[in-house]
C-alpha positions in Angstrom: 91.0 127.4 144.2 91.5 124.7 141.8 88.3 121.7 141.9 86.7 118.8 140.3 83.3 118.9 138.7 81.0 116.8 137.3 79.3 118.0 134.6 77.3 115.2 133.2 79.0 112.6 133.0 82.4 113.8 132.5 84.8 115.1 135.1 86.4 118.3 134.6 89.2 120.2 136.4 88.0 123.8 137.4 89.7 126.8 138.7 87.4 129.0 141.3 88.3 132.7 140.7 86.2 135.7 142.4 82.8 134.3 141.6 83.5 132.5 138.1 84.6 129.5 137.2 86.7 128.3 134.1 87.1 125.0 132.9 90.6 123.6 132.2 90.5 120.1 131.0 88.3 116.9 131.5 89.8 114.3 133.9 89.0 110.7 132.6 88.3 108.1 135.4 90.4 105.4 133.2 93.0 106.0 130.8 92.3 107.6 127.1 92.0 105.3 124.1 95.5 104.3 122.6 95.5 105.3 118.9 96.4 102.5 116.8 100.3 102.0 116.1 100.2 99.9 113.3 98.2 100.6 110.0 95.1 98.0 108.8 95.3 96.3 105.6 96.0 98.6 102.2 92.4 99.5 101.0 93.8 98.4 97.0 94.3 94.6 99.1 90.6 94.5 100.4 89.4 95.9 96.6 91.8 95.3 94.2 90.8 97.4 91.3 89.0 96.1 88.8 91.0 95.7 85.1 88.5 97.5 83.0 89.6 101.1 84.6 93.1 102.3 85.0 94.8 104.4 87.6 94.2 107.8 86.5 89.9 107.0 86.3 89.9 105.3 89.8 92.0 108.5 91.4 89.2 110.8 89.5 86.7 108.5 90.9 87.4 106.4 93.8 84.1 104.4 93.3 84.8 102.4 90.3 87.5 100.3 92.7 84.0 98.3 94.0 83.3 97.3 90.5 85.8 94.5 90.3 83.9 91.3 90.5 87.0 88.4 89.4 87.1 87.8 92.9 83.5 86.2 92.7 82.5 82.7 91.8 81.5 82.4 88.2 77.7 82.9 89.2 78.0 85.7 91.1 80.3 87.0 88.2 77.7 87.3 85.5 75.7 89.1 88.1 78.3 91.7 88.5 79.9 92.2 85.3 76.9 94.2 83.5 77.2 96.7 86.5 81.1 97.1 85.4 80.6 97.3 81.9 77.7 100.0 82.6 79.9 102.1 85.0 82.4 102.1 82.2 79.8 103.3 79.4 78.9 105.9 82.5 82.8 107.4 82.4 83.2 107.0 78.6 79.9 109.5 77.8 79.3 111.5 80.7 81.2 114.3 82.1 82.6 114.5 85.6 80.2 116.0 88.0 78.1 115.4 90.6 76.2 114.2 88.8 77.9 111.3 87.3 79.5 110.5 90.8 75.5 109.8 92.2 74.9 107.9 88.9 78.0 105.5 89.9 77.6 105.7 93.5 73.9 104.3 93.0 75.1 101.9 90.0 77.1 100.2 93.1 74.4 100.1 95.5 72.6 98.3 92.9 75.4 96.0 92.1 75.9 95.4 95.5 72.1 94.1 96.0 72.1 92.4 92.6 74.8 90.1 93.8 73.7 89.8 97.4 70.3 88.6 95.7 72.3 86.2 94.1 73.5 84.1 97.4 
């Protein structure tokens, strides 16, 4: 015998067989989500990566795309910059590890408050 239960708050098909009962599939009261059909904006249009690293560093490490700062009025620039110029002394001297990827990861976080402190 085939039923609905509710367990929780989810609705679930169940089949009744000699005493047990196995779950088939939940039932949804409205429709599932539609998945998206068109893609967002290119990640490299939101960041475009900054000048000071090339392709092969920011596919290594992903973070130094945040770094750019010409997109920022002049004040907010000098703000920024020294965090670039750092992250670039941090790829040019240390080896890649972990390591190094918390060192920039945090360099960022600090860049980002730096020029939020700045508004």
């Amino acid at each position: 015998m085939t039923d609905m239960l509710t367990l929780g708050k989810r609705n679930v098909k169940a089949v009744w067989t000699g005493g047990e009962v196995t779950l088939i599939r939940p039932c949804y009261d409205r429709a599932p989500p539609r998945q998206r059909t068109t893609k967002g904006p290119n990640m490299s249009d939101i960041h475009p990566a900054p000048s000071e690293f090339n392709a092969d560093e920011i596919a290594t490490d992903n973070v130094l795309r945040f770094f750019h700062y010409s997109h920022l009025p002049a004040s907010l620039q000098v703000r920024s910059k020294p965090f670039c110029d750092l992250a670039r002394q941090i790829v040019d001297t240390t080896p890649r590890n972990a390591e190094r990827t918390v060192a920039l990861r945090k360099l960022l976080e600090a860049k980002d408050a730096a020029v939020r402190a700045g508004l």
